[in-house]
N, C-alpha and C positions, 0 to 999 in steps of 0.2 A: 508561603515562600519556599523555591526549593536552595537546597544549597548543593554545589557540586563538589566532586572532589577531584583531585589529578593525578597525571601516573599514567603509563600505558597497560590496557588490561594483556591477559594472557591470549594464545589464539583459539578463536574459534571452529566445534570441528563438526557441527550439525548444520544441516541445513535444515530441515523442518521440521517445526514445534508440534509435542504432542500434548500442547493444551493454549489455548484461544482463547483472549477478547472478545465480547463482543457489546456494543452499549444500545439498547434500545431506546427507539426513542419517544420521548413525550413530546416534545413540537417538533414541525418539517413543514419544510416548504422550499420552493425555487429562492435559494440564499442569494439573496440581490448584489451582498458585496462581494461574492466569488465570482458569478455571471461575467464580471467585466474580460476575465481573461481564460474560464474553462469553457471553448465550446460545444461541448459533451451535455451540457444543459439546456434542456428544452422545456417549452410551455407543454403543457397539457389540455387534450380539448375539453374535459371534464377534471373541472377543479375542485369539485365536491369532494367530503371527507379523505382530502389525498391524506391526513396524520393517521386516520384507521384504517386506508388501505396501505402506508405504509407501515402500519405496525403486522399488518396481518401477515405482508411479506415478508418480513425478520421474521415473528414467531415460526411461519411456513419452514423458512431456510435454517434457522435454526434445529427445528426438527428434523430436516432432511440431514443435517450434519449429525446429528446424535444419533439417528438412523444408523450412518455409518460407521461410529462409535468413535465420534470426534470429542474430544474433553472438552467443553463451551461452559465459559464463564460470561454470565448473562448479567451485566448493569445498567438500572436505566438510568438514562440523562433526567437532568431537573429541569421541570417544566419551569418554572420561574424565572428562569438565567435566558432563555429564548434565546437556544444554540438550533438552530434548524439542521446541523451537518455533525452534530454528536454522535451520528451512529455510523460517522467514519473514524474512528479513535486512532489507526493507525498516523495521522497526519501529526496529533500533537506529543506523539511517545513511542517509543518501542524500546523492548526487552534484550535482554542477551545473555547467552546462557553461563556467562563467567559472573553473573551475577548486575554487572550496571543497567543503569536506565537513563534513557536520555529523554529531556523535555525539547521541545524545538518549537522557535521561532514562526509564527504561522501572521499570512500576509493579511487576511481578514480581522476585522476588530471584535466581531461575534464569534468567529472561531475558538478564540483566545480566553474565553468564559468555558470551554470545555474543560480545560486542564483544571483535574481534582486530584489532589493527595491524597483520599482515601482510595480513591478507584488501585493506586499503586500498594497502601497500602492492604488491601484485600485479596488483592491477585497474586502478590511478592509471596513465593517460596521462605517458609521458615527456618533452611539452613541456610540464610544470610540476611541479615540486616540493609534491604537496599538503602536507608535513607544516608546511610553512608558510601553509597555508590551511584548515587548522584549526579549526572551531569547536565549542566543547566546553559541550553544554549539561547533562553528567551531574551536576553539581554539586549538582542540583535534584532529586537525592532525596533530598540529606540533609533538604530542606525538605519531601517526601514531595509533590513536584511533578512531575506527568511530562507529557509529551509522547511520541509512538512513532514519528514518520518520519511515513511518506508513507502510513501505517494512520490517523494521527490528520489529517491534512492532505492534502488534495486540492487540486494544485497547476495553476492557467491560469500555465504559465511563460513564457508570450510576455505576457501580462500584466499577471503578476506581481501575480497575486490567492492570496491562499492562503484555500480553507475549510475550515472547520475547525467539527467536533461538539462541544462542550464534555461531558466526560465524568468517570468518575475515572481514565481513560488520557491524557487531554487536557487540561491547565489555562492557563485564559486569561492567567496570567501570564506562562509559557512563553512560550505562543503571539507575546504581545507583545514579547519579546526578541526571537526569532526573525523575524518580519517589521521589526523595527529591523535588526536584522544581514540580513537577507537584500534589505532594501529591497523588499519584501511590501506591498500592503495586506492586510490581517486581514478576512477576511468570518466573525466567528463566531454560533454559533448552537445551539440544541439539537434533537436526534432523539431521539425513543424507539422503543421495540420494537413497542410497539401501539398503538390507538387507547385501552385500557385501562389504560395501565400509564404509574409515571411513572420507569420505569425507561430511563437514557441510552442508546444504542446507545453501544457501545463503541471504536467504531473510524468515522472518517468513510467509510471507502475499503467499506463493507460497504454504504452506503445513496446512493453517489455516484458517479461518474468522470467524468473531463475528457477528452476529446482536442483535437484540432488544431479540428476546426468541428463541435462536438457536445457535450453533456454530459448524461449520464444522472441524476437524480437521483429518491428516494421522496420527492414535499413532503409526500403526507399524514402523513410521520413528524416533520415541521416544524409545530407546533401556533401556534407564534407567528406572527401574521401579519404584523407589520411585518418577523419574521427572512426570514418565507416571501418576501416583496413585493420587501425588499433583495438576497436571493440570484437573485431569477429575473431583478431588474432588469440586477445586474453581468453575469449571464452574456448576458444579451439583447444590451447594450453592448458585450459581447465576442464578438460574431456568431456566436454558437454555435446551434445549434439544439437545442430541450430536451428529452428526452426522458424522457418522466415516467414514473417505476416503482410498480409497488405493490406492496404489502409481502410479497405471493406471490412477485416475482421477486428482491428481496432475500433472502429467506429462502433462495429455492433460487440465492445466492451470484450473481443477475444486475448485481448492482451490482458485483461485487469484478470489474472487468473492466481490463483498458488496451489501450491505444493502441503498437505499436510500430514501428518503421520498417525494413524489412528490407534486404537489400545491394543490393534494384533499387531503392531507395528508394521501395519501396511501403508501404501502411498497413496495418499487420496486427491486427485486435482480437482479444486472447487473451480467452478464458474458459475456465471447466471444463465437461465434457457436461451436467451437475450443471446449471450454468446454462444454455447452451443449450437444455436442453429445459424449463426453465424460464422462459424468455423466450417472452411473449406471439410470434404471425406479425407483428405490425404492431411493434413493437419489432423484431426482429430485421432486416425490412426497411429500418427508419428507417437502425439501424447499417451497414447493409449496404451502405447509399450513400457512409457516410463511409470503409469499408474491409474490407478481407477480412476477416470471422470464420473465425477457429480456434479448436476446443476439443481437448481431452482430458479421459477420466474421473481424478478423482483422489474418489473415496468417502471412502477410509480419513485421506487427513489432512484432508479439510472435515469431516468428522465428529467426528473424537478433536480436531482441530484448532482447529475454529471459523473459519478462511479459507481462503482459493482461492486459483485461480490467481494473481491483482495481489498478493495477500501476500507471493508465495512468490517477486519477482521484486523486485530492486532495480537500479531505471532509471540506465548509467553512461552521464556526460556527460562 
């Protein structure tokens, strides 16, 4: 059980962690109870060994990240608990560098067998006791309320903007506890999948990312235009430079990307090959000023999956 505590924390002034989550996994497969509402999930025409060919690609991407001398803390999921989407960890937790942790409310019922205390306790920095910094937003499914991490929120933590895709993964009410306890302002908004559809994107972190002085975002999947006007104004204010996507480079996972900080305390922007060769030359350029791009192929779990590499990676502060 977690217990939370209250109080608004102090502010935050990094933007990107220079040590990583990552959970490998012992089962995987096309998770039947998320399919209802990520379109990002697809069948495969060869469904043989997809749990060793996804593990080959975590080990792969993990090694390409230690390559570039990324601090990766490596846990594997329990095979027994039959979490197929475990080795996306940012959805059920994420860190913060004044010390809290927040659990969150996740819309699947096999999701919700992922959240471990020791995984926090393992990773948790020894000059602070997080179990005393606690915040426990699970409560909110019994109200069939969820919120998913750092999938449903896209965080400027220097700051201290949170946005956020209102979806059925994402509920504004969450959301507004959440920037109370975390002392956030709330930029929310809605994405859909096409120019045709009035179906929500699922996850904001599939159509968006922040770093340090850049942020990628799809507007044309922003139909609202005072949502459109107020998100490009705060990032403007927040001396970011924009970098606008279309819904080609989301699709092929260009938006699911981050920002990380290596042990020269350089800037490393992760993605999968999936999106690198999906990213327009003049995008990849833009990025490339703010920081080294690295990718790795991961096929088998963007596919059975529905996310990338930013999913698969929860930022420890």
């Amino acid at each position: 059980m977690f217990y939370p505590t209250f109080g608004k924390t102090i502010s935050m002034t990094k933007q990107r962690s220079r040590r990583i989550l990552m959970i490998r996994p012992t089962t995987f497969r096309k998770n039947e109870e998320t399919a209802v509402n990520n379109a990002f999930q697809q069948d495969v025409s060869d469904s043989s060994d997809v749990l060793s060919r996804a593990q080959a690609e975590f080990d792969n991407l993990v090694e390409v990240l230690e390559k570039n001398l990324i601090d990766v803390t490596v846990v594997s999921s329990i095979k027994e608990e039959d979490t197929p989407d475990a080795l996306f960890p940012n959805n059920w937790l994420s860190f913060h560098d004044n010390g809290h942790v927040v659990i969150y409310p996740m819309f699947a019922e096999n999701r919700r067998r992922e959240r471990r205390e020791e995984i926090i306790d393992q990773v948790s920095d020894n000059s602070y006791k997080p179990k005393n910094r606690l915040i426990d937003l699970t409560p909110y499914e019994d109200k069939a309320l969820f919120l998913e991490g750092t999938g449903s929120m896209v965080l400027d933590r220097v700051h201290q903007i949170c946005y956020a895709a209102i979806s059925p993964r994402s509920h504004q009410e969450v959301l507004d506890v959440w920037g109370e306890r975390l002392g956030y302002k709330i930029v929310s908004f809605k994405s859909h999948y096409n120019s045709h559809s009035d179906d929500l994107i699922y996850h904001t972190n599939v159509m968006m990312s922040i770093g340090t002085t850049w942020a990628a975002i799809c507007v044309e999947s922003i139909r609202d235009l005072v949502s459109c006007e107020k998100i490009l104004d705060a990032l403007m204010n927040s001396n970011k430079e924009i970098i606008d996507l279309s819904y080609e480079e989301i699709y092929g996972f260009g938006g699911n990307i981050l920002e990380i900080e290596n042990q020269r305390g350089e800037s490393i922007i992760v993605m999968s090959e999936t999106a690198f060769n999906t990213l327009k030359v003049d995008t990849k350029t833009k990025l490339s000023r703010h920081g080294k791009i690295v990718f790795a192929p991961i096929p088998t779990i963007e596919k059975l999956g529905g996310g990338s590499v930013r999913c698969m990676i929860a930022e420890l502060f």
